[in-house]
C-alpha positions in Angstrom: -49.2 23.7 64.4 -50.6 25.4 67.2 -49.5 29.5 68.2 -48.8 29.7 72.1 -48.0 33.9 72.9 -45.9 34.1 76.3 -44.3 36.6 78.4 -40.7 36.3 79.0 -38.7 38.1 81.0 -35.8 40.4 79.3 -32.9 38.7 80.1 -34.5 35.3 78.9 -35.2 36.4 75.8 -31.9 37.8 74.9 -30.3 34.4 76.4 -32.6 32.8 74.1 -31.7 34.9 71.2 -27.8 34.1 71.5 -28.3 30.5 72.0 -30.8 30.2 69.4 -27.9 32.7 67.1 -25.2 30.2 68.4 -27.0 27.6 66.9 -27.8 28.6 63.6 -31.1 28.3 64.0 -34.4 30.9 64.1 -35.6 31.7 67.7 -38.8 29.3 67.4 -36.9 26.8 65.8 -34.7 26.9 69.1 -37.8 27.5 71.8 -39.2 24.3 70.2 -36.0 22.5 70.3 -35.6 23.1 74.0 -39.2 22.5 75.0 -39.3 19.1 72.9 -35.8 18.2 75.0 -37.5 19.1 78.0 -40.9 17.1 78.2 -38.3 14.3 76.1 -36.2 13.8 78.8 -39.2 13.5 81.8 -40.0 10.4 80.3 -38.5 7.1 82.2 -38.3 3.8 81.7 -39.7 1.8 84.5 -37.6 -1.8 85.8 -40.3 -5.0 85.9 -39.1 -7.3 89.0 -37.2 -10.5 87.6 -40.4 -12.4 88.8 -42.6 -10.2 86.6 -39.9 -10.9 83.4 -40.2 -15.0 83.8 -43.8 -14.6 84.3 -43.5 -12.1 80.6 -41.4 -14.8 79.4 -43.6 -18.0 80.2 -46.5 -16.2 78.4 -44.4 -15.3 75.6 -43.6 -19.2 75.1 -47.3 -20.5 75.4 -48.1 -17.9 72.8 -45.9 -19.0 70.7 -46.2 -22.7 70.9 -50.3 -21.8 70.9 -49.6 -19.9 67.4 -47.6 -23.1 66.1 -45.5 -22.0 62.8 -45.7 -20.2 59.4 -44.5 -21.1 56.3 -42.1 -18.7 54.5 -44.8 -17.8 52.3 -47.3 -17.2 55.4 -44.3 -14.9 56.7 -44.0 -12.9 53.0 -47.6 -12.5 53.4 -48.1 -11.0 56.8 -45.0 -8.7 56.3 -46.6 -7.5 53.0 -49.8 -6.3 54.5 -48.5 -4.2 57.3 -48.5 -1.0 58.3 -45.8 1.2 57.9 -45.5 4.0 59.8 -43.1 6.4 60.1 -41.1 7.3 63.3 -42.6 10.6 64.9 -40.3 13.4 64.5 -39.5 14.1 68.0 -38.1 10.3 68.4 -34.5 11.7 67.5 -31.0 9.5 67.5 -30.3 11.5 70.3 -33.4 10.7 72.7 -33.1 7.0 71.4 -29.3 7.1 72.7 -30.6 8.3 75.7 -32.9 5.6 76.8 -30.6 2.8 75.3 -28.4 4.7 78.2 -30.9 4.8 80.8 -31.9 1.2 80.3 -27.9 0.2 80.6 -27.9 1.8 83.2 -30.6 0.6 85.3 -29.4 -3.3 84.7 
């Protein structure tokens, strides 16, 4: 974790305080919370031209008739050796609700 020291006006910190209070929650806890909400919600999600999704598409099938197919046990194997990651912390329900939205949205 990393220690950031910053100046904040009076009043700021006192609305900080109450929300963080209202919350339940300590006063970093809250300060994080907010800034993770903030740089979370700058991030869009950019539309590809319906050219640009056939062209995805067409690839996509030459792949996959390139790649041929597995066996069940080829399958069993492949799924065995990968790597599982866990999601990071700041990839919430809420910010995944969001972009389903956005994505709905843009269609």
């Amino acid at each position: 974790m990393s220690r950031l020291t910053l100046r904040l006006p009076e009043t700021l910190h006192q609305q900080l305080i109450n929300l963080a209070e209202g919350e339940g929650v300590s006063l970093n806890q809250y300060i994080v919370y907010a800034l993770t909400r903030q740089v979370s919600s700058s991030y869009t999600v950019q539309i590809i031209s319906e050219e640009d999704c056939q062209q995805q598409e067409k690839n996509l099938n030459l792949l996959i008739s390139q790649l041929g197919e597995a066996n069940v046990k080829e399958i069993e194997t492949a799924l065995s050796q990968r790597e599982v990651v866990k999601p990071e912390p700041e990839l919430t329900p809420d910010i995944v609700n969001r972009i389903k939205t956005k994505i709905q949205n843009q269609k």
